[in-house]
N, C-alpha and C positions, 0 to 999 in steps of 0.2 A: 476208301476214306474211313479211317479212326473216328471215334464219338472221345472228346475229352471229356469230362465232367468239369465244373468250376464253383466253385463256392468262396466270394471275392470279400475281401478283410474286411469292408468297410461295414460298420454298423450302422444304419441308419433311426432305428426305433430301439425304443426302452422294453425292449422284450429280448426273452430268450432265443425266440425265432430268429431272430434277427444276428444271432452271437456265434461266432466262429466253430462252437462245440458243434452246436447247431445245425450247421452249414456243413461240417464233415460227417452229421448220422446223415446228413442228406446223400452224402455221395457213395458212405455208404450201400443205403437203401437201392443207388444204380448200379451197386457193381456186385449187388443179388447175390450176396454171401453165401447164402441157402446152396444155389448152384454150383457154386466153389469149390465149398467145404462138404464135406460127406460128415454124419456124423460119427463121433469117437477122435476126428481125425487128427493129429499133429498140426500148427499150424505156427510154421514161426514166423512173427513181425518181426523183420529184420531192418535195425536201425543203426544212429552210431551215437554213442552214451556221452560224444563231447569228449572233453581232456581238463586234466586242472589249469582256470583260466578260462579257459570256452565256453560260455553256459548258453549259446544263443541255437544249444540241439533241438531240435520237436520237442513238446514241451507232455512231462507227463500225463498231464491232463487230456491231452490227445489219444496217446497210446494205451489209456483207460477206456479210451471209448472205441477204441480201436476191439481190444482184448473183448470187452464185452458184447462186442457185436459177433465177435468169433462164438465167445459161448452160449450166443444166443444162438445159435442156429447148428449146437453140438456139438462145436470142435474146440482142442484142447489148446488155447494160445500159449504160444513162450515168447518174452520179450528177447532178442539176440543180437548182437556182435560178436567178431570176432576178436582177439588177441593183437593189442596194438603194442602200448608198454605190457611190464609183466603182468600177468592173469591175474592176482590177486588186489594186485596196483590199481586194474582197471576198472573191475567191480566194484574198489571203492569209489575210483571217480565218479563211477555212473552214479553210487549211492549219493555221492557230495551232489549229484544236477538233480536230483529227483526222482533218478529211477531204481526203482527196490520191488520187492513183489507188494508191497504193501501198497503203493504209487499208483501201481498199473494194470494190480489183483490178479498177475498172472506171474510164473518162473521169470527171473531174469537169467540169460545164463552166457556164456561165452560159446557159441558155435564151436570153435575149434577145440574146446578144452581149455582147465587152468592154465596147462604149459603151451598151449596154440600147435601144438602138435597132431590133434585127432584131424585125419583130413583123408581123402579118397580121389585117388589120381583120375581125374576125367579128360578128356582128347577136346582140345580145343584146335584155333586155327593154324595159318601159317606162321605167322609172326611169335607164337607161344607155346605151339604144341600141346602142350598140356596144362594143367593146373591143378592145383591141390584144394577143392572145392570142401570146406567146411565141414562134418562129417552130421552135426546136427543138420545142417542145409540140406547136404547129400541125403539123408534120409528122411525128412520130413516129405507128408505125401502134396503141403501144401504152404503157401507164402503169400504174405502181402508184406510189402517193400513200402516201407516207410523209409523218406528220403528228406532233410534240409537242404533247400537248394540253395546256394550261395556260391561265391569264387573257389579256384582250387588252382595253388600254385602249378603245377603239370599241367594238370585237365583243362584247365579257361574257366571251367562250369563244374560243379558238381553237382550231380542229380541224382537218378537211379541208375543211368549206367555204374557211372562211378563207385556206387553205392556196392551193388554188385559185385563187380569185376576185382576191385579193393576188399571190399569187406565181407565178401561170399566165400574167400580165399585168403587159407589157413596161415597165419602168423608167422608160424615158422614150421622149422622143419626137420625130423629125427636124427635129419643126415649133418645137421647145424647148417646145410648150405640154403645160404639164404636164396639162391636161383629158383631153389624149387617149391618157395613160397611167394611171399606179396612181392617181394620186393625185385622175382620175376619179371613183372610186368612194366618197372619202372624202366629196367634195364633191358629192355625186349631186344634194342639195337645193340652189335656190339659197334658200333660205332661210339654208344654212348660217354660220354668225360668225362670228370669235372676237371675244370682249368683255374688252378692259385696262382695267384699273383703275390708273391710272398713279401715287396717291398712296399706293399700298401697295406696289409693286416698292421693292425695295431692291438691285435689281443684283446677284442673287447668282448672273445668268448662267447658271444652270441649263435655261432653258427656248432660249437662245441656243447651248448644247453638246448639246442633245437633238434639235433641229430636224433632219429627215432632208432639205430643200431648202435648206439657208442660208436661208431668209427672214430670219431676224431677227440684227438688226447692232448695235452695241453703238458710237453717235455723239455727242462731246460731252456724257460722262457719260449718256446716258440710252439707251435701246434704240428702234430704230425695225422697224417691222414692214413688209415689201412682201406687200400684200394678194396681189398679183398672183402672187406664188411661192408662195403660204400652202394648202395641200394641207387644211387644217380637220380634222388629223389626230388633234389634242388630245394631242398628246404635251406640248407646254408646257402645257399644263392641268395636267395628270397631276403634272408633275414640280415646278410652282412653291408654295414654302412659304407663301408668302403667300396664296394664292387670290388673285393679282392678274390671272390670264386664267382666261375662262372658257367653254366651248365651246359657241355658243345650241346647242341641243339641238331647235329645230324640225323638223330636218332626220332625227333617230334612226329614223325608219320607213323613210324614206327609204334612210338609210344598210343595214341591215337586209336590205331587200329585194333592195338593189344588190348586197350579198354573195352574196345567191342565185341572182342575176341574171347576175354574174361567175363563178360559179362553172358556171353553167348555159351557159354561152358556150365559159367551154374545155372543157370535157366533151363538147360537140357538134361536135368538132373530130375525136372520134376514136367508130370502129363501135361495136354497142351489144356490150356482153360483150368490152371492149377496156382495162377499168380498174380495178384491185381497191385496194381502200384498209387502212390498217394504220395502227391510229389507239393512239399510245404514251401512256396514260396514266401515265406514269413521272414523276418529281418536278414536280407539278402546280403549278408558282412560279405569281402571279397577275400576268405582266410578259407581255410575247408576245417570244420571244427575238433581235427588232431592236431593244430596247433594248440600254442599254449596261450592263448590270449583270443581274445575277439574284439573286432574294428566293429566300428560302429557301421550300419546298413548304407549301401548305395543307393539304393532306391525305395520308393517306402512299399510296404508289406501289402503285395498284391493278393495274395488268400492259399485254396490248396486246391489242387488238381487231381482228377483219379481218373485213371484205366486201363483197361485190360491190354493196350498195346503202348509196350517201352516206349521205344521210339517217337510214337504222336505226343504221351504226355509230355516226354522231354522236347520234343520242338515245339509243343503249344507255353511249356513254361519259360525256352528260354528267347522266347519272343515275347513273353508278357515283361521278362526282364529288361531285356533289349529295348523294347519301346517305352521304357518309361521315362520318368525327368530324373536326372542325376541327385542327388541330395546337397546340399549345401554342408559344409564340414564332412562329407565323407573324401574316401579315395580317389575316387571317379572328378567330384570337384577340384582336390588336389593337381590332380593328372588332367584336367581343363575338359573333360569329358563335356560335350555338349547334346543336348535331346536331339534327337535324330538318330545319334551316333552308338554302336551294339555297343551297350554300355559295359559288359564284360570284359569281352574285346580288348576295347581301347582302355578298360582301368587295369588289366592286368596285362594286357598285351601277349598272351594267347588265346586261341578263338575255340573255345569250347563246342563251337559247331562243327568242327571236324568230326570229331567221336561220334557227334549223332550221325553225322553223315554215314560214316564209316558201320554203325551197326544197320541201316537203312542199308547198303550196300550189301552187309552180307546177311539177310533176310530176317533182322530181328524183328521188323515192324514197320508201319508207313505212315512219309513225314508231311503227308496230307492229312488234315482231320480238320473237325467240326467241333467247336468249342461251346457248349452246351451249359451255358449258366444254371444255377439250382437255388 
């Protein structure tokens, strides 16, 4: 049995102690940083800086206190992602949400490099083979995984696996083929599709401004898709009013396992008792925040969680999701969600408890633990 830590949103008194910041030097102080970090050491907080439109990422003021807790005890923090739009592009978005060195008093930098190309082939499972793991990740001697949990069109859930497996692993790739980067993992099946239905598109362009490779072009009145750049990401699924694309779904175990797979790749880049996670259950929108926009929260902000095993944090947090009360004007109410029911689940209609499953399966962590308030 796993020890979670928990440190729960609710403020009760007119004190500091009582305040969210607060509550994460507490969990902190259990996940004995001292022990972690060696001094001198590298340590990248890997996180994800949001997108123009999504502002509802970890919020600087956390990853301040994150970074300062690192150099409290010696080691060298850098705030990181990887390369989603272009490297230049991205670091301003982070700039535009809050995060700069000035923000978070440590590097903010791009793992993979400006161009998402710095990366280091590591051997993952069946389903992936390999991965191109981040090359700052790859060589940093130590991490703490700072994660937004909330919805993720693919995933069900996005946590730390996700976090990981996606954003531990480099952008792109020297060769231009996108296979041999993120977009990998999307397409792990080759079963995978996308299916247009060309007499229901009305051109309303939305799945053409959401596409995160350009694949889809918008020629002589009608849109053309290059299968060949098509990542099978289902973000035009997701986003088209018509249900005029739709994403075969043969490939969902598939996908699933890869998340575990990916995540299981960069993790074994670095020694064991080398990685503590902090998994922010805070406005729990049902978007993953590389979209361009954010929905208002499903459920309201249950607090943050931390430790030493993936797996336990991510099934202690997506059961603190799961069991809550739906929101009124969010998704979940839309979609008739009612308490009881795995609110994720049923508001996006995949089950993000696969993937924990799936890394529990092949020995990242165990989905027994002890939830330990602070």
């Amino acid at each position: 049995m796993s020890l979670v830590y928990f440190a729960p949103a609710r403020a009760r008194r007119w004190d500091y102690k009582a305040s969210q910041a607060a509550g994460l030097e507490r969990l902190i102080e259990k996940m004995n940083l001292g022990e972690v970090i060696a001094g001198g050491e590298y340590v990248a907080i890997k996180t994800h800086f949001g997108s123009e439109g999504a502002h509802r990422i970890v919020r600087p003021r956390f990853l301040r206190v994150l970074a300062d807790a690192v150099k409290a005890v010696g080691g060298k923090p850098f705030v990181c992602d990887t390369v989603r739009i272009r490297g230049w592009d991205y670091l301003e978005v982070a700039n535009q949400n809050g995060i700069n060195p000035q923000s978070v008093g440590c590097p903010v930098i791009l793992a993979d490099g400006l161009f998402g190309c710095d990366s280091v082939e590591v051997k993952a499972g069946r389903v992936l083979g390999s991965v191109q793991v981040a090359a700052a990740i790859y060589d940093a001697p130590a991490m703490i995984v700072v994660s937004h949990c909330k919805g993720h069109v693919g995933a069900g859930y996005g946590g730390a696996i996700k976090n990981l497996a996606m954003g531990g692993v480099a952008g792109r790739h020297r060769s231009g083929d996108w296979r041999q980067a993120r977009g990998h993992l999307h397409a792990a099946s080759p079963d995978s599709s996308i299916v247009r239905d060309v007499e229901r598109c009305t051109l309303c362009l939305q799945c053409l401004h959401v596409c995160p490779t350009e694949a889809i072009s918008e020629v002589e009145g009608g849109l053309v898709v290059d299968d060949n750049r098509c990542w099978r990401c289902g973000r035009c699924e997701r986003v088209c009013p018509e249900e005029a694309i739709r994403l075969d779904k043969r490939g969902e175990d598939e996908f699933m396992l890869a998340l575990a797979e990916g995540a299981q790749a960069v993790l074994s880049t670095f020694q064991p008792g080398k990685v503590v996670y902090f998994n922010f259950a805070l406005e729990v929108q049902p978007e993953c925040d590389c979209m361009p926009m954010a929905d208002t929260p499903i459920v309201q902000d249950q607090g943050i969680l931390a430790s030493q095993d993936i797996v336990a944090v991510e099934q202690a947090t997506l059961d603190l999701i799961n069991t809550s009360l739906p929101l009124p004007g969010s998704l979940a109410a839309d979609q008739g969600v009612r308490a009881g029911q795995r609110i994720l689940a049923e508001t996006l209609g995949v089950d993000g408890q696969l993937h924990i499953d799936a890394a529990a399966q092949i020995g990242l962590g165990s989905q027994t633990y002890r939830l330990v308030e602070v």
